[in-house]
Residue frames as qw, qx, qy, qz and C-alpha x, y, z in Angstrom:
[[0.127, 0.526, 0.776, -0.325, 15.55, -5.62, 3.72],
 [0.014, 0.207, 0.324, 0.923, 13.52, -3.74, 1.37],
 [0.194, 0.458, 0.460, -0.735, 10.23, -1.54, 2.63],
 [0.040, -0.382, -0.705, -0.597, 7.10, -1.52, 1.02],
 [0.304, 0.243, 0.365, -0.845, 3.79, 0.78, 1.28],
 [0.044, 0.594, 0.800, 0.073, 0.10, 0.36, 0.82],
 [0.360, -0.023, -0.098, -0.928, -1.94, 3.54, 0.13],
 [0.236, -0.468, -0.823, -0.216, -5.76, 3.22, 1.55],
 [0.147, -0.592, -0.034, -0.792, -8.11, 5.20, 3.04],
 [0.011, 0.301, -0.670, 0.678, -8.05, 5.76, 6.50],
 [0.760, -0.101, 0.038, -0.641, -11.47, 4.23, 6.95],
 [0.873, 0.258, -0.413, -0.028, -10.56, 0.89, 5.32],
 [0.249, 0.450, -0.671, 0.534, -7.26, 1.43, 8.17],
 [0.448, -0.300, 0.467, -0.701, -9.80, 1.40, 10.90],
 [0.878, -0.085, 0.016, -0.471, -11.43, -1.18, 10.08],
 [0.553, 0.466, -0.599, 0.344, -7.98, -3.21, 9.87],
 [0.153, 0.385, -0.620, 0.666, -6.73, -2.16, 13.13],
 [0.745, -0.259, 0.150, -0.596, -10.37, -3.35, 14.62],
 [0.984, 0.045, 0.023, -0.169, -10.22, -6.92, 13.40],
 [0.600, -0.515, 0.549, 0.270, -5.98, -7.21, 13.67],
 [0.524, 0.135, 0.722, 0.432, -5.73, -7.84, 9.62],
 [0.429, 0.649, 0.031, -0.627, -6.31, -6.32, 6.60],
 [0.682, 0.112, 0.721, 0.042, -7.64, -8.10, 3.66],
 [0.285, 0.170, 0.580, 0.744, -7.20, -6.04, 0.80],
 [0.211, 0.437, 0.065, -0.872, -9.22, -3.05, -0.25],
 [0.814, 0.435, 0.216, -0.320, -12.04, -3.50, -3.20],
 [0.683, 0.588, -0.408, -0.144, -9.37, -3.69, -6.01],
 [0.127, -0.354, 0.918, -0.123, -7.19, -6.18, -3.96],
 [0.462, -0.097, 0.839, -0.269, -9.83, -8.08, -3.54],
 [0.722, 0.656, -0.013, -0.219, -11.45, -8.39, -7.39],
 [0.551, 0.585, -0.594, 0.034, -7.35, -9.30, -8.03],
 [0.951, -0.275, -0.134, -0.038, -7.00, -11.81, -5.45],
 [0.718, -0.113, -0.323, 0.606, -4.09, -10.45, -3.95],
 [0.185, -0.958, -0.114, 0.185, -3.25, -6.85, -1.84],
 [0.426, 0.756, -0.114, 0.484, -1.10, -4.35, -4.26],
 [0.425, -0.646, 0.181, 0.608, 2.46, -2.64, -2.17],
 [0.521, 0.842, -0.085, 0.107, 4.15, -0.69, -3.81],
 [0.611, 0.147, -0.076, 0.774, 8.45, 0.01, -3.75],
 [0.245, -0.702, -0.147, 0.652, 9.13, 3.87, -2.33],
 [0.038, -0.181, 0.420, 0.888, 9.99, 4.95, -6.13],
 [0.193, -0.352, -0.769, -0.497, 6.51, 3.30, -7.44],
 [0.093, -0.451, -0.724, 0.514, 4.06, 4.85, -4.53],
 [0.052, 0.206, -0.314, -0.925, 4.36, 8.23, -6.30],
 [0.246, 0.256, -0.710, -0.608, 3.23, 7.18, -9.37],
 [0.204, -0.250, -0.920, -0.223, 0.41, 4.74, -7.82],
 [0.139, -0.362, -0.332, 0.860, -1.01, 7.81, -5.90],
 [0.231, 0.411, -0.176, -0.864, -1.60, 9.62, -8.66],
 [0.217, 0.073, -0.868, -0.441, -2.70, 6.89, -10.93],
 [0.430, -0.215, -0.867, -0.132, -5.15, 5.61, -8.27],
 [0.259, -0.644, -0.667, 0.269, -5.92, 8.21, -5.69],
 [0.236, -0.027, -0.045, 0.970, -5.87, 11.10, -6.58],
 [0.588, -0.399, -0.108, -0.695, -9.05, 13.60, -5.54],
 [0.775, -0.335, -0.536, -0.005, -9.25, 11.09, -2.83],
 [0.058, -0.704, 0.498, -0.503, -8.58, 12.63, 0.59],
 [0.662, -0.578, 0.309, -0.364, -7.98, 10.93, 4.16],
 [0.841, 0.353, -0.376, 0.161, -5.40, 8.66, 2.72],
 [0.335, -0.702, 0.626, 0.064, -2.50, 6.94, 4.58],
 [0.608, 0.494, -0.619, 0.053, 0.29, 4.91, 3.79],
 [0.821, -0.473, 0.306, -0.094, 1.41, 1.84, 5.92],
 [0.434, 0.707, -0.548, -0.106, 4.90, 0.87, 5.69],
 [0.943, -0.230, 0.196, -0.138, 5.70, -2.67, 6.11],
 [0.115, -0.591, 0.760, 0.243, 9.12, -4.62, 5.81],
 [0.766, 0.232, -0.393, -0.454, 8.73, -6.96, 2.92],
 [0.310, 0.284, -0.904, 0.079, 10.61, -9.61, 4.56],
 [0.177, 0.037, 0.786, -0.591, 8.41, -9.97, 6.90],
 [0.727, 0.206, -0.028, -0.654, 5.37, -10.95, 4.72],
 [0.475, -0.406, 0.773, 0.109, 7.43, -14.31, 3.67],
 [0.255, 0.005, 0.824, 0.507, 6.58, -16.42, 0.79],
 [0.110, 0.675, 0.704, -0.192, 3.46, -15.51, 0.83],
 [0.186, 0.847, -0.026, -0.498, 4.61, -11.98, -0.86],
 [0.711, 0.207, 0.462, 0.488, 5.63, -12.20, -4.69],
 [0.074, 0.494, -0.288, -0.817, 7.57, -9.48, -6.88],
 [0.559, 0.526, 0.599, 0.227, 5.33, -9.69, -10.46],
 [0.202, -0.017, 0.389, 0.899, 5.34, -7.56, -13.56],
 [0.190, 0.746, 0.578, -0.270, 2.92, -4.83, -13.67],
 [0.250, 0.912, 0.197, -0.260, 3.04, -1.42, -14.88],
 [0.203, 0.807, -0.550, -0.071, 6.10, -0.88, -17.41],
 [0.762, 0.263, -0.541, 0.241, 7.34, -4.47, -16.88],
 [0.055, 0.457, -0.643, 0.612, 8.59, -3.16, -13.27],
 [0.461, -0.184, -0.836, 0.235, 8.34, -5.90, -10.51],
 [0.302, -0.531, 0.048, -0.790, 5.54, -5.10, -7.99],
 [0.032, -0.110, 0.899, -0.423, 5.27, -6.78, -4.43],
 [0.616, -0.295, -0.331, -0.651, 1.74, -8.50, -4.09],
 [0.264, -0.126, 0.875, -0.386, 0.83, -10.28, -0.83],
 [0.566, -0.096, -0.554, -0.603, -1.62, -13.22, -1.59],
 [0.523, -0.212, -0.738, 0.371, -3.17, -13.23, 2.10],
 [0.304, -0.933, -0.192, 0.001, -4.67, -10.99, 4.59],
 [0.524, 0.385, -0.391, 0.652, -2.11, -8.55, 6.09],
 [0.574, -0.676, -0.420, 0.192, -1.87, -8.74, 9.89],
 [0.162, -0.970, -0.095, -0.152, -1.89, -5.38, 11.50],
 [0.789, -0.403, 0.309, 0.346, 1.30, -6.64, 13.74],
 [0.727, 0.006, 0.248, 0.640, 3.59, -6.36, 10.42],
 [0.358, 0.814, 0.078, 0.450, 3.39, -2.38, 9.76],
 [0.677, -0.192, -0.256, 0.663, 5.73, -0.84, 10.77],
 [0.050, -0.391, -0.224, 0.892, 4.30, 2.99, 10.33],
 [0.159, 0.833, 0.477, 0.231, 1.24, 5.00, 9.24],
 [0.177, -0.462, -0.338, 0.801, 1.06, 7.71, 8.01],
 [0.452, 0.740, 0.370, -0.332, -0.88, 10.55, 5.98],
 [0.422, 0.105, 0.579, 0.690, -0.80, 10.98, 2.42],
 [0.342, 0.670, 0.232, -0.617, -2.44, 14.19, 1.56],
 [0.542, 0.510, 0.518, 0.421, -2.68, 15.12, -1.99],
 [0.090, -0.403, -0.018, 0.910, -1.47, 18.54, -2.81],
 [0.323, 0.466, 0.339, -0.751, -3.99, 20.21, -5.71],
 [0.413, 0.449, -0.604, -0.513, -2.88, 18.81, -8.79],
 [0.949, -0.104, -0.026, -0.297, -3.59, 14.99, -7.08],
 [0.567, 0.206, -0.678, 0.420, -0.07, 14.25, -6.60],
 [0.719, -0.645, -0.245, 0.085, 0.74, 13.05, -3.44],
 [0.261, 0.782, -0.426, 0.374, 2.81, 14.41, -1.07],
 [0.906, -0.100, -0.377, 0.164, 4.70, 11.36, 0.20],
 [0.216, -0.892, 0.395, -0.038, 7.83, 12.77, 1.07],
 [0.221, 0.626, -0.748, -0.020, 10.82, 10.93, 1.43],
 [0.850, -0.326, 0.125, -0.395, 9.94, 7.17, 2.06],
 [0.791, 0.362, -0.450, 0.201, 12.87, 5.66, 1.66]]
């Protein structure tokens, strides 16, 4: 079973956890599907995409549990990236949590593996 994470902003969470689903933040939804990342690629999509951004969390979700409806494609570097083309229901994370940003805009994920 491999784990994936979302990065979003804890606003965008609430409004999730109101309506039982989350449909994809602005860029998900301009690409008609809702970016995950892998634990090695979260880093690296942090920094790329939120950094200066505060109140961030991460929701970790077990990819199996997204079923066909999730697809590994080639994105950055050629490296396979999990996209879910569908809402994601609140029910499949399996943990939040915060993602400050330390001062340089990396994140400090810790260990998400």
């Amino acid at each position: 079973m491999a784990r994936i994470y979302k990065i979003l902003t804890r606003a965008e969470w609430r409004v999730a956890q109101a309506a039982g689903i989350f449909a994809g933040s602005a860029v998900d939804l301009t690409d008609g599907f809702i970016h995950f990342s892998t634990a090695a690629q979260a880093g690296e999509t942090a920094r790329r995409h939120f950094a200066g951004q505060a109140d961030l969390v991460v929701l970790e979700i077990e990819a199996d549990d997204l079923g066909a409806a999730l697809r590994w494609e080639p994105s950055r570097g050629g490296d396979l990236f999990p996209h879910l083309y569908g809402s994601l229901a609140v029910s499949d994370v399996r943990s939040e949590r915060t993602a400050p940003l330390g001062a340089d805009g990396a994140p400090l994920l810790g260990d998400l593996a």
